[in-house]
C-alpha positions in Angstrom: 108.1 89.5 120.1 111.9 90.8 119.5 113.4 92.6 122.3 112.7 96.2 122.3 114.8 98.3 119.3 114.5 101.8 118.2 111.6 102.5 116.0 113.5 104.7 113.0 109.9 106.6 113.6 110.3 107.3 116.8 113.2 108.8 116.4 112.7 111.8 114.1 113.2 115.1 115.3 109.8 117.3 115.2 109.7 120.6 113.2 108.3 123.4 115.7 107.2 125.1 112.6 105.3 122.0 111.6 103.5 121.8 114.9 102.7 125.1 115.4 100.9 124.9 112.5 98.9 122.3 113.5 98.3 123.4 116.6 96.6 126.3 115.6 93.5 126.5 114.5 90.6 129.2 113.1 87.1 129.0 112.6 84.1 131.6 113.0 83.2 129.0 116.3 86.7 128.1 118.0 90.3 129.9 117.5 93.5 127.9 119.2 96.6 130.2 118.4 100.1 129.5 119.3 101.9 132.6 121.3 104.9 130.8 122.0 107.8 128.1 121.3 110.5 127.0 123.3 112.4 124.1 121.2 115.0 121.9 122.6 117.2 119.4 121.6 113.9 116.2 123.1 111.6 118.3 123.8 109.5 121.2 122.3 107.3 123.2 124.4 104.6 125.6 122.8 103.5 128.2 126.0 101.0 129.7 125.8 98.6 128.5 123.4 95.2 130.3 123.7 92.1 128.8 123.4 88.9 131.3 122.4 85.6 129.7 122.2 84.0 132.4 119.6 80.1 130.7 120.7 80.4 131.3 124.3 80.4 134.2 127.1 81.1 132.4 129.9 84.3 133.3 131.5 86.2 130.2 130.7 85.9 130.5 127.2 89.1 131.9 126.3 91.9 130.1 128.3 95.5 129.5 127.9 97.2 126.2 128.4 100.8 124.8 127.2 101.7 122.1 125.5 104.9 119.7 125.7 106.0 117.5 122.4 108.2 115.0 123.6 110.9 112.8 120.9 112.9 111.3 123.7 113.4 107.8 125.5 111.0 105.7 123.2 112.0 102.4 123.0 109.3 100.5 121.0 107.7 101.0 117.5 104.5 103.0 117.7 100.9 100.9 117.1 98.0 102.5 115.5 95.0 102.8 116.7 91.8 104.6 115.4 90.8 107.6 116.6 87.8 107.2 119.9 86.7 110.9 120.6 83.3 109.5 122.4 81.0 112.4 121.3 77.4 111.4 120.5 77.4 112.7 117.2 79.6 112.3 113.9 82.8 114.8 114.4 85.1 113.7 111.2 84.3 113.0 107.7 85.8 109.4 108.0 87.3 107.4 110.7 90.9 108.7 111.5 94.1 105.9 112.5 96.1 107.8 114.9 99.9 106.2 116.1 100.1 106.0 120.2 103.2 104.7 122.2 103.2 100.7 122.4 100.9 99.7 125.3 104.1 97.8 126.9 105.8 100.7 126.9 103.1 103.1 128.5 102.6 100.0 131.3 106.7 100.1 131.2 106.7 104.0 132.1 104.0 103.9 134.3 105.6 101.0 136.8 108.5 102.7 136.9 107.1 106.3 137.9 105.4 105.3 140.1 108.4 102.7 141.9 110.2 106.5 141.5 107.5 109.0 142.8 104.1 107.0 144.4 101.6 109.1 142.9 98.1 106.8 143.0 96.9 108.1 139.2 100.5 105.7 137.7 98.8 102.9 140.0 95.9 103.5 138.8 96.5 103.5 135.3 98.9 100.3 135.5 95.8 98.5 137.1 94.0 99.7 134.1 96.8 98.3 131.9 96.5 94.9 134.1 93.4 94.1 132.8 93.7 95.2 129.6 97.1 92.4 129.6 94.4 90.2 131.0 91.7 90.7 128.4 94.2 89.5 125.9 95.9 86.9 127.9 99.3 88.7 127.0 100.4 88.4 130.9 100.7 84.5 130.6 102.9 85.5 127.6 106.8 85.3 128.2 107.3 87.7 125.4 105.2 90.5 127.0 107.0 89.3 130.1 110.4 89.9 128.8 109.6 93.0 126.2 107.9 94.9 129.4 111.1 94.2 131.6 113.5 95.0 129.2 111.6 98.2 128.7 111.6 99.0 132.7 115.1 98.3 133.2 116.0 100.8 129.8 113.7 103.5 131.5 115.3 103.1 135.0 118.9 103.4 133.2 117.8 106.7 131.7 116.2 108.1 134.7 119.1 107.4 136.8 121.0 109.5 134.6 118.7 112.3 135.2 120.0 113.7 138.4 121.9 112.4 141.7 118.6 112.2 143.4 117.2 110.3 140.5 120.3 107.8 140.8 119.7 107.9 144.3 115.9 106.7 143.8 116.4 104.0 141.3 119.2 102.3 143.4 117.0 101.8 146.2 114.9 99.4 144.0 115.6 96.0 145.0 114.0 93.4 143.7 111.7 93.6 146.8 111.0 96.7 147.7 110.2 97.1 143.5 107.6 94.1 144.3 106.1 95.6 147.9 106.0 99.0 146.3 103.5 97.5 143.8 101.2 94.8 146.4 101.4 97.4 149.7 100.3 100.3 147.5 99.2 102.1 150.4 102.7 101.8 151.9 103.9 103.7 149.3 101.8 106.4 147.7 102.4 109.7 148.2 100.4 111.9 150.4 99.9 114.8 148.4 98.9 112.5 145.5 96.7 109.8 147.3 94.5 108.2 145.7 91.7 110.0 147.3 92.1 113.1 145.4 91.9 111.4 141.7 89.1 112.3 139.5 87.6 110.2 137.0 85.2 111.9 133.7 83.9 108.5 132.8 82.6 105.6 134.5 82.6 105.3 138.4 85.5 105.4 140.9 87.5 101.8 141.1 88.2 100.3 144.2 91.5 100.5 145.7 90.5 96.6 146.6 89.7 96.4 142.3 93.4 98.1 141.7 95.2 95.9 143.6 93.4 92.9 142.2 94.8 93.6 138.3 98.1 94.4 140.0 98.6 91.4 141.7 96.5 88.8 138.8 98.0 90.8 136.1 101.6 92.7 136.2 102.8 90.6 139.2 103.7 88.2 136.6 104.2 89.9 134.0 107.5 91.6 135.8 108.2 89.1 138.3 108.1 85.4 136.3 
């Protein structure tokens, strides 16, 4: 693999207008309406989009939620992927290819929010990305090696550019505590988002033991050789 470049893709700005259209949504059934747009110069954010389930009475069937579009701080080409919604019966006319951020760039973010911030679901999810590196045998791979590292060290750049506390953070990364942050995660989380308090809507509850395993088998090397 080449080091990471801009995707021209990944690049283009988003038109609110475009998204808000569709976003929303109406049907006799379901209604999803946008009340509100905030665009900015990375980052659009539609608040509050309401969400009226037209078939039920229960109390929760009209909610409001917000949601965030992000064109900022992507470093790799997008890959495509098709589209996994898990219901037990046939929801689209035909199967649909959807793009999602490069999976070294998701393990990439993850690793370095949670050197930054500690909170268990970014172990969690890298452990999950461990064995998915190890499925494939990409962590014996010194391309993934050196795409995923050039990836961390580009998102570490921008985040210490966020604030003087984020400068602060990323400069207290040395190579070792970046390493005992990720073996001794226990050392490390955060208390107010341990791992005890993660919920999971699909399979059962891996061990912390499990977690550290793919860590230490799987992204040790992958960021360390």
């Amino acid at each position: 693999m080449s080091q990471p470049s801009q995707s021209p893709a990944s690049r283009i700005a988003a038109d609110p207008e475009a998204l808000r259209l569709a976003i929303s949504y109406d049907e006799p059934e379901i209604a999803i309406a946008v009340e509100g747009v905030e665009p900015g110069k990375d980052l659009i954010t539609f608040q509050p989009v309401t969400y009226t389930a037209r078939f039920s009475e229960l109390p929760g069937a009209r909610d409001q939620f917000s949601l965030s579009v992000a064109h900022r701080g992507i470093e790799l080409p997008s890959v495509t992927r098709s589209l996994r919604h898990r219901y037990p019966f046939p929801l689209l006319a035909e199967e649909v290819e959807v793009p999602i951020m490069h999976p070294d760039e998701i393990l990439a973010e993850k690793i370095v929010a949670w050197w930054l911030f500690g909170h268990a679901k970014h172990y969690n999810d890298i452990a999950f990305l461990g064995i998915l590196l190890g499925a494939s045998e990409q962590h014996m791979d010194p391309r993934t090696h050196k795409q995923v590292q050039d990836v961390v060290e580009e998102k570490l750049a921008v985040n210490a550019k966020v604030s003087e506390r984020h400068k602060h953070l990323v400069e207290g990364l040395t190579p070792g505590e970046r390493q005992r942050r990720l073996t001794d995660p226990d050392g490390h989380v955060d208390p107010k988002r341990s791992f005890n308090l993660l919920s999971f809507f699909l399979g059962e509850r891996p061990s912390l033991a499990t977690l550290k395993m793919s860590v230490d088998r799987y992204v040790m090397p992958v960021l360390f050789q």
